[in-house]
N, C-alpha and C positions, 0 to 999 in steps of 0.2 A: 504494500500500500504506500499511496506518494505521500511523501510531508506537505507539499505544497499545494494548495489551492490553485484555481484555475486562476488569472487577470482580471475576471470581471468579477470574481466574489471578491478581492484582494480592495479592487475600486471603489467598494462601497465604503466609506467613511462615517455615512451617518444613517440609520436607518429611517425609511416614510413609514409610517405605521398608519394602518387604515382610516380613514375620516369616518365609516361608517361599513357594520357589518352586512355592507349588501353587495352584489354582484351591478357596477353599474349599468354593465349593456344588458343581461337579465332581468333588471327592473324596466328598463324601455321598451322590453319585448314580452313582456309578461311571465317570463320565463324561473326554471329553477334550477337552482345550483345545489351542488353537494359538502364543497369547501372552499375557500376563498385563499387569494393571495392578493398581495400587493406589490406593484411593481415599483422597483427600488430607482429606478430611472426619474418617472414623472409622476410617479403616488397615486394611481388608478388602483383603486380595486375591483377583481373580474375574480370570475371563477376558475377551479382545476381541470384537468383533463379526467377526472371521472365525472364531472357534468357533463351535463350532454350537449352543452354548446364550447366549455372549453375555449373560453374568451379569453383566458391570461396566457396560455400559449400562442394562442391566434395575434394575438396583440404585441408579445416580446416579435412575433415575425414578420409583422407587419412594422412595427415600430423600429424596431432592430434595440429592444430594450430588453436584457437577457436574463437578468436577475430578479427572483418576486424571491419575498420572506411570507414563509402562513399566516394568515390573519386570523387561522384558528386557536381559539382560548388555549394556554400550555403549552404551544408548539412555539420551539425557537430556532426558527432554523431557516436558512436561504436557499434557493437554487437556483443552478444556469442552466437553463435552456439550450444554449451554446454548447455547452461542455459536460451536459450531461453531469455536474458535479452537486453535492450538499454538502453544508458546512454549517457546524450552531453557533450559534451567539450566545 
């Protein structure tokens, strides 16, 4: 196992922490999610890829913003999209 984290968890300095526990593209579509992140880029919260719309992935690829942390209660912990990598806080 590597010691070292990927660049783009390395680049987060500060973390965005959710404004609110909702899925924002989810709530415009009436939609429902299973768990939430937040993207460490521009501070969207969307939901995981066990939703079934899977907006925080769609969104790190669309945006090219590679890092969300869980939005879920207890969970501390980042990942890249990129690099397939996790790392806690």
């Amino acid at each position: 196992m590597e010691d070292q984290v990927c660049k783009h968890l390395q680049a987060v300095k500060k973390l965005k922490h959710a404004k609110e526990n909702v899925c924002e593209e989810c709530i415009k579509t009436h939609s429902r999610w299973v768990h939430l992140r937040t993207c460490q880029e521009c501070g969207v919260t969307l939901c995981c890829d066990s939703s079934p719309n899977q907006h925080a992935s769609k969104h790190a690829n669309a945006a090219g913003h590679p890092v969300v942390i869980s939005s879920e209660p207890g969970e501390r912990w980042l990942w890249c999209y990129v690099d397939e990598e996790m790392a806690e806080y």
